[in-house]
C-alpha positions in Angstrom: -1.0 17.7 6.7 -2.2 14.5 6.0 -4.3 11.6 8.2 -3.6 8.0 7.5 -5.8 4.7 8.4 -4.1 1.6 7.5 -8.0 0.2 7.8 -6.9 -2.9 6.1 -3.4 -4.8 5.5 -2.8 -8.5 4.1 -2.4 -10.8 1.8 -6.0 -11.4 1.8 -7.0 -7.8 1.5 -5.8 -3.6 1.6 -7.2 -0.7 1.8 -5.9 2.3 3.1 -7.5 5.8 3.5 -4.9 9.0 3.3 -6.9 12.3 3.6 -5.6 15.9 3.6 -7.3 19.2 5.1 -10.7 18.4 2.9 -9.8 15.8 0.7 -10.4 11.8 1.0 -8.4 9.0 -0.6 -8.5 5.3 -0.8 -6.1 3.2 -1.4 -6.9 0.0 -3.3 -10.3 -1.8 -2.2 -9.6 -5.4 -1.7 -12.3 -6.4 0.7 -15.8 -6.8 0.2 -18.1 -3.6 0.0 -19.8 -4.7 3.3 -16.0 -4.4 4.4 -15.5 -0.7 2.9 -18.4 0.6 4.4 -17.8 -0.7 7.8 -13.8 0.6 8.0 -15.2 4.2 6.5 -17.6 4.2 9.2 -15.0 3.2 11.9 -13.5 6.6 11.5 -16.3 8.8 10.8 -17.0 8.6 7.1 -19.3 7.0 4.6 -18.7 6.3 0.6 -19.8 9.6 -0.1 -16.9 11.0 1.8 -14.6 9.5 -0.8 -13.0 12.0 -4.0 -10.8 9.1 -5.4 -9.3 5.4 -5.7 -6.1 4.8 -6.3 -5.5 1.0 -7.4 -2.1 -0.1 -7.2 -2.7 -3.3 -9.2 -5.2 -5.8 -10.2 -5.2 -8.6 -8.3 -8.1 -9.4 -6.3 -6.7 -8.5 -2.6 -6.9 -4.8 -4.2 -9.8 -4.6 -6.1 -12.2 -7.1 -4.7 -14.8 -4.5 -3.8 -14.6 -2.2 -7.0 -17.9 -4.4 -9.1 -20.4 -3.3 -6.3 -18.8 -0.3 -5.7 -19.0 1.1 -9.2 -22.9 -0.2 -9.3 -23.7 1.8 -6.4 -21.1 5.2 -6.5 -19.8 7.3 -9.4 -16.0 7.8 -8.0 -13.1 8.4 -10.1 -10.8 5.1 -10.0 -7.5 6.0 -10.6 -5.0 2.8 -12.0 -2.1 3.2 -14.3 -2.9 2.5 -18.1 -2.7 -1.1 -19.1 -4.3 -2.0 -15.5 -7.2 0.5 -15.7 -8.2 -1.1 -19.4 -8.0 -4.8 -17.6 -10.5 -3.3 -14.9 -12.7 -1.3 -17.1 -13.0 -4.5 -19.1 -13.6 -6.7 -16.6 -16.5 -4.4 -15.4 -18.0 -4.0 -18.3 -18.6 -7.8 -18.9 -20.4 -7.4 -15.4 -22.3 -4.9 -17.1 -20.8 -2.3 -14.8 -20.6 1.4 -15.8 -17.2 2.8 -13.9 -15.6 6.1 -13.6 -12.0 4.6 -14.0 -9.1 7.2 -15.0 -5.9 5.8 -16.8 -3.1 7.3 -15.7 0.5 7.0 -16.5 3.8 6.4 -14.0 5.5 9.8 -13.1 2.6 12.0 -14.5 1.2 14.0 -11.3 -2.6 14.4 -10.8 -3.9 17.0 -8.8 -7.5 16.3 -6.8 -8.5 19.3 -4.6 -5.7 19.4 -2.2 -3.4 16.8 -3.3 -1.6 16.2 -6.0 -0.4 12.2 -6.3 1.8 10.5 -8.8 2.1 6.5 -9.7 5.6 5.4 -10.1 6.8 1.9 -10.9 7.3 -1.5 -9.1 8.5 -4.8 -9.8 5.3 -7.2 -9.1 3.7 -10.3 -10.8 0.8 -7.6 -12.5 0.0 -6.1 -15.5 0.9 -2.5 -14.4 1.6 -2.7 -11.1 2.3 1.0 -9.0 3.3 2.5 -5.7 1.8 6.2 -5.1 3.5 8.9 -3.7 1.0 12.0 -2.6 1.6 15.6 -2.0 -0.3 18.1 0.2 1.2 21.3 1.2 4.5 20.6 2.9 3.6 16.8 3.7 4.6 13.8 1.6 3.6 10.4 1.8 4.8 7.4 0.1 3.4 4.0 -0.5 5.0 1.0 -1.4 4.1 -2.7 -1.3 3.5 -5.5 -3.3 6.8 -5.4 -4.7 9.7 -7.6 -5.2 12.6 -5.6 -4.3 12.9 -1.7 -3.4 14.6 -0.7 -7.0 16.7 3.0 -7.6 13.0 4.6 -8.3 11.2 3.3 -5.4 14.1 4.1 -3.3 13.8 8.0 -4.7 10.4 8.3 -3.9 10.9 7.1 -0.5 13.6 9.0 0.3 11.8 12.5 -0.8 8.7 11.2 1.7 8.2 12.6 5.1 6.4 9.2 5.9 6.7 5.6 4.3 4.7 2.9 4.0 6.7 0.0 2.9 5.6 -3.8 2.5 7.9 -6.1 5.3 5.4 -9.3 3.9 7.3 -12.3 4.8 10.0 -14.1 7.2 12.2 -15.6 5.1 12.6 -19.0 7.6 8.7 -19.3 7.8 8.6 -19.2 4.0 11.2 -21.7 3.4 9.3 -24.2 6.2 5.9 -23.2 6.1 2.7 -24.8 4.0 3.0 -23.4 0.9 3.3 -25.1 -2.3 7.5 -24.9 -3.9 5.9 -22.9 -7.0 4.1 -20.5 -4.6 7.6 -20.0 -2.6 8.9 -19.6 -5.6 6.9 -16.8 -6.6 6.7 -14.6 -3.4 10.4 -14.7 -2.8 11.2 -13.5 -6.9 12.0 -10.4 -7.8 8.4 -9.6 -9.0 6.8 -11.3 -5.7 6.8 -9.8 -2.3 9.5 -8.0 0.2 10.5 -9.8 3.1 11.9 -8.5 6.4 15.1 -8.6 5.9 14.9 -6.4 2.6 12.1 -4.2 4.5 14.7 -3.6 7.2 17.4 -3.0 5.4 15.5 -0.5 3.1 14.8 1.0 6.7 17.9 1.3 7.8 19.0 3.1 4.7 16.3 5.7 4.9 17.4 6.1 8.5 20.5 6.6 8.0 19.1 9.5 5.5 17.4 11.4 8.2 13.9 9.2 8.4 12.5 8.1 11.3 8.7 7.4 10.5 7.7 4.5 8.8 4.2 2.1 8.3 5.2 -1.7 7.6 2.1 -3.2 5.8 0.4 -6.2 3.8 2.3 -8.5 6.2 1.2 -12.1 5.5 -1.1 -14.1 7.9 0.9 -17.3 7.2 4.7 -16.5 6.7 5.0 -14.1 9.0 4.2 -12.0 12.3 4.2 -8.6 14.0 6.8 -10.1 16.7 9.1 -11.4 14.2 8.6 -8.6 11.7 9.9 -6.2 14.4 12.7 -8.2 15.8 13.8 -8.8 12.5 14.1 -4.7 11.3 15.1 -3.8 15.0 18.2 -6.0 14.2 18.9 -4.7 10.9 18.6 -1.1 12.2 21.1 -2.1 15.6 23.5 -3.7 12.8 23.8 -0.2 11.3 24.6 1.3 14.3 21.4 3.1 14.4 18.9 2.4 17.6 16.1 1.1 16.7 13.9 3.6 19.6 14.6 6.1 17.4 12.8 5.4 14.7 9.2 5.5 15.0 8.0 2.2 13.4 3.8 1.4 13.1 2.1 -1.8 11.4 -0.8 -2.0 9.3 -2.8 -5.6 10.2 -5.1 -7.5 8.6 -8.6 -7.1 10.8 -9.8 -3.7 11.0 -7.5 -1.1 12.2 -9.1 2.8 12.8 -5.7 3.6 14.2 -4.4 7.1 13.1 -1.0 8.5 11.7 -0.7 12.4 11.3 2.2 13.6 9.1 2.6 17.2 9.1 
């Protein structure tokens, strides 16, 4: 069985917390230590609490609160190869000793009662991951920051018994909003974000597969919206003859969340 708490979703920080019968996992830190401590506390835990990090990449929405959080707590950091060397660097010209673990993609680590594995995206990072996590007869999988759902993301999706999948931006709100042309540019590549429309039809597919659960996350503050984000997969999913009060779908948001997903 496993507990999730999408405690933090957006393009301006993540971090999630996955824990199994006695063990407790973070997801990426991109928010300020204040920030960590404060969404652990919000459902009952402390730092202490923590066995691992997982970093999925290193830009600073998911790993702004590793440099205080190595000075003060000796926790395994877990980041594939080329991005744990970036981070270990980058630490130690703060001067910050760090327990950081280099892993590789599709070479499963066991900690107490789970046993995770990275596998790769396509994103504008050095190394950039999704995780898929294993606990008894439960499997989770989580995927965002990426620019399109390729053949191996789709595998480890479809093998899940829950998904977290990015849904990050309307395309029309892209196209019109603020943003600089480079920046659109960028997020709508194939090594930039996943908008609804992809989201929803990666939905749709997995639905039509026998999956009904899924957690859309890091949804942008500026180029999109819960509203819009729904309507949008809702449509895809009624377009594929499937109806969309079926499928169970949640969202991660950006200000702290302590809501809970159990996935047994």
């Amino acid at each position: 069985m496993f507990k999730i708490h999408p405690l933090y979703s957006s393009s301006s920080g993540n971090m999630f917390h996955i824990a199994s019968s006695n063990t407790n996992i973070l997801i990426d830190v991109g928010v300020s230590y204040k920030a960590i401590n404060e969404g652990l506390k919000s459902i009952g835990l402390t730092i202490k609490d923590i066995d691992a990090i997982l970093i999925t990449h290193e830009h600073s929405d998911h790993i702004k609160g590793l440099p205080l959080l190595c000075r003060k707590n000796d926790i395994p950091i877990y980041a594939c190869i080329s991005t744990a060397s970036y981070i270990k660097e980058e630490l130690n010209d703060k001067n910050i000793e760090s327990n950081i673990v280099a892993i590789d993609y599709n070479s499963p680590v066991k900690i107490k009662d789970i046993e995770f594995s990275a596998f790769e995206i396509s994103h504008d990072a050095i190394m950039p991951c999704g995780y898929t996590l294993k606990s008894d007869n439960s499997v989770i999988t989580f995927a965002t920051d990426l620019g399109y759902v390729s053949e191996v993301v789709y595998e480890h999706l479809l093998k899940s018994n829950y998904a977290i999948i990015e849904s990050n931006y309307d395309s029309t709100m892209l196209e019109f909003g603020k943003y600089p042309y480079k920046l659109k540019r960028r997020i709508k590549s194939i090594t930039g974000h996943l908008s609804n429309d992809d989201c929803g039809q990666t939905v749709a597919q997995l639905a039509n597969e026998g999956h009904n659960r899924f957690l859309l996350a890091h949804i942008s503050e500026n180029n999109n919206n819960l509203d819009i984000a729904k309507q949008t997969v809702d449509s895809i999913l009624s377009q594929n003859g499937i109806n969309p009060d079926s499928i169970e779908i949640n969202f991660a948001t950006k200000n702290l969340s302590n809501e809970e997903y159990t996935i047994c």
